[in-house]
C-alpha positions in Angstrom: 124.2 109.4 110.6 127.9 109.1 111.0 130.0 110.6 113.7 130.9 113.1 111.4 127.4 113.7 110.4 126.3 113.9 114.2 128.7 116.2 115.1 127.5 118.6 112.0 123.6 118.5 113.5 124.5 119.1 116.6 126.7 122.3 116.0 123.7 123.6 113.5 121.3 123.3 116.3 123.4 124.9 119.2 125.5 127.3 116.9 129.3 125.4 117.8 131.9 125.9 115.3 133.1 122.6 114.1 136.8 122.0 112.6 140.8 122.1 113.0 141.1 126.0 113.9 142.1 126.7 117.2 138.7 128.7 118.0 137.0 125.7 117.5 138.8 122.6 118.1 137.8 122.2 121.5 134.2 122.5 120.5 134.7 119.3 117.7 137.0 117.4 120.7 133.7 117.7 122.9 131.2 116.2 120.5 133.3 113.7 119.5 133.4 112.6 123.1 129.8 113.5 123.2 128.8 111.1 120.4 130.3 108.0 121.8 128.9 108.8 124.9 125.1 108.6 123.5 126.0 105.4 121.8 126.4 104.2 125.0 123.8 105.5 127.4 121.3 104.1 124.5 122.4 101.0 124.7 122.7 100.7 128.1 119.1 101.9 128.6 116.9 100.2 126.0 117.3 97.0 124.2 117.8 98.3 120.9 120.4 96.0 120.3 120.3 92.6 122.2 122.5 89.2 121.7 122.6 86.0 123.1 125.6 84.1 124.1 126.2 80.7 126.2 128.5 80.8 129.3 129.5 77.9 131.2 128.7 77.5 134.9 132.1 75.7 136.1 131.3 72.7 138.7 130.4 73.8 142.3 130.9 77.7 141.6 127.6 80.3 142.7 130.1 83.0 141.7 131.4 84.8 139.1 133.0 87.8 136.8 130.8 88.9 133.7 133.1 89.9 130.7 133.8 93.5 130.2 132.3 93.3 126.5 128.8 92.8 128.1 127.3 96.2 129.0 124.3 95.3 130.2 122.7 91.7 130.7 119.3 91.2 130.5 118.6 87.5 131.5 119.7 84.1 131.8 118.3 80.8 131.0 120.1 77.1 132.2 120.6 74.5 129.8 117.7 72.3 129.5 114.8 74.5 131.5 112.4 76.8 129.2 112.0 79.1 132.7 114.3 82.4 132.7 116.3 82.4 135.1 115.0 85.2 137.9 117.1 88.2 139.6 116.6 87.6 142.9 117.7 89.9 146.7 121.0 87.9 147.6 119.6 86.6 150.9 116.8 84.9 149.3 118.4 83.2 146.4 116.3 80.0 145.5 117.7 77.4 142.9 116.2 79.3 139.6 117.9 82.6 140.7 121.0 84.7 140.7 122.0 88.6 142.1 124.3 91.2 140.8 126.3 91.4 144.0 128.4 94.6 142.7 128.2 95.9 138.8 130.6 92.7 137.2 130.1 90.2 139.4 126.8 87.4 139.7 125.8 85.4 142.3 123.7 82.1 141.5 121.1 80.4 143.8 122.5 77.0 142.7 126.2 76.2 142.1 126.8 75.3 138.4 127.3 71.3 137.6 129.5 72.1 134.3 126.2 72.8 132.4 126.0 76.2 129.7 123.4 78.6 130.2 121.9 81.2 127.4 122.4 84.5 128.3 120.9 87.7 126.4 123.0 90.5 127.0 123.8 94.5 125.2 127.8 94.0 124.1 129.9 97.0 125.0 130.4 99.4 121.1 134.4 100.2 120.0 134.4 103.9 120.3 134.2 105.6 117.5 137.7 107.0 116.3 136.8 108.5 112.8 134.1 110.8 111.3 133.3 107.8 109.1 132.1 105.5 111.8 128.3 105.1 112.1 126.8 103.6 115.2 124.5 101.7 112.9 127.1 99.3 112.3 127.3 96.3 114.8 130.9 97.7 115.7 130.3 100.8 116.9 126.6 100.1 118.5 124.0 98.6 115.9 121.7 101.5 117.1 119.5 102.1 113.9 119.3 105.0 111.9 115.3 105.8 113.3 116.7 106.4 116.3 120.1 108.4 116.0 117.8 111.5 116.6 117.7 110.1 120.5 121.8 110.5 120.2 121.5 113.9 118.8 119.1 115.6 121.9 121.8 113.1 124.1 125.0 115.3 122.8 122.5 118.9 122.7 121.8 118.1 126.5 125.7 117.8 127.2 127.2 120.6 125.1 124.3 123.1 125.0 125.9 125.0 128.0 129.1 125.3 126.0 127.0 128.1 123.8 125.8 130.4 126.4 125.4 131.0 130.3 125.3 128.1 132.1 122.9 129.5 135.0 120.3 129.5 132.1 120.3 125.7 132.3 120.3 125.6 128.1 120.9 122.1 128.4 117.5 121.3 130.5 115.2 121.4 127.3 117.4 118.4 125.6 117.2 116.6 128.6 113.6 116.4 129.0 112.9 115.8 125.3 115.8 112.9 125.6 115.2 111.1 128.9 111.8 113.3 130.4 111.2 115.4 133.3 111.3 112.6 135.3 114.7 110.9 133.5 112.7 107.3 133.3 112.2 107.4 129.5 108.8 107.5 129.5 106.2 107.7 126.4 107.2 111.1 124.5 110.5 110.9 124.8 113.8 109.7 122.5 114.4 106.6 125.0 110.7 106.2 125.2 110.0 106.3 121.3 113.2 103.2 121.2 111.5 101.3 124.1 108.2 101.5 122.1 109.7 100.7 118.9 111.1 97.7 120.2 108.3 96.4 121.9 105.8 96.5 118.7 109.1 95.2 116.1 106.7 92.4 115.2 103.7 93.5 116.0 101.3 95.7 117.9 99.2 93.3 119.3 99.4 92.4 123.0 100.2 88.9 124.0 97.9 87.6 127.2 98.5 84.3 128.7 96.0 81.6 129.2 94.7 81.6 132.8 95.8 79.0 135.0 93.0 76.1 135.5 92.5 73.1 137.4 91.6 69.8 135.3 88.3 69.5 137.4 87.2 72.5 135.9 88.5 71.1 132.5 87.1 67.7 132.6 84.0 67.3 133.8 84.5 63.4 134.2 87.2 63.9 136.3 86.7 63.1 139.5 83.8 60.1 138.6 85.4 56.7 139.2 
């Protein structure tokens, strides 16, 4: 769905008049708003859309500034190691690790030495300005169409009160069925369903790893001379 088409469910479900009158203008303002807001709580709470870029860690710097397109960062990986890089408390930083000491700025466990580093990270969407942008498109989100119904119950949650008493908490239903009771997007819910879907993209089977063994258990020649 577009914005355009977003903004139509949403006024069908909660009864909001949509258009340029003046009894309903303030009503189309809101979900507009609305609509880029869910673009962006999405993103920002799954890993429906995920890229990786390479940053440089500048020679003898532990600190610095991530850009303002990333919206989230998931990991980090130096150049040459096949171990992700861990986030770690700040006052026990060991060489593999770094901290987020305030929402922008990172902190690593060993200064950088010029080398790059991969990081996977959820870039921030261009708001959508027009009733023809679709947060499908990598521009305005890349959030699927299986999933726009999670942006729908985001924008019913936020504008539900707009349609009736307040004290009746209207919003509370599209809340739960969006985030849960709980608001940690568990199974059953819109975030949930994403977090699933994502998981299982390739397949539904779970991945174990091997137990760690010694050789002597191994080889049984191993410790004859």
């Amino acid at each position: 769905m577009n914005r355009g088409q977003l903004k139509v469910r949403v006024g069908r479900i909660l009864g909001l008049g949509l258009g340029p009158s003046d009894d309903t203008v303030d009503e189309t303002a809101l979900l507009e708003e609305l609509a880029n807001e869910a673009v962006i709580d999405v993103l920002s709470r799954t890993k429906v859309h995920v890229r990786k870029a390479q940053v440089t860690f500048a020679a003898g710097v532990d600190e610095f500034d991530l850009d303002p397109v990333v919206l989230r960062m998931w990991g980090m990986t130096r150049t040459g190691s096949s171990v992700r890089m861990e986030e770690q408390p700040e006052w026990r930083l060991d060489s593999n690790g770094f901290a987020m000491t305030s929402y922008q700025r990172i902190r690593l466990g060993l200064a950088g030495t010029g080398e790059t580093a991969d990081m996977w990270y959820t870039p921030r969407p261009t708001p959508m300005t027009d009733d023809a942008h679709d947060p499908s498109v990598l521009t305005y989100g890349k959030i699927p169409q299986e999933f726009h119904r999670a942006l729908v119950q985001y924008m019913c949650w936020h504008a539900a009160d707009r349609t009736g008493d307040q004290g009746a908490q209207r919003g509370e239903r599209y809340r739960i069925l969006y985030e849960g009771q709980d608001a940690n997007a568990g199974p059953g819910t819109e975030l949930g369903r994403i977090k699933t879907a994502t998981n299982t993209r390739g397949s539904s089977v779970q991945v174990r790893r091997h137990p760690e063994v010694l050789a002597s258990d191994r080889e049984t020649q191993f410790w004859q001379g």
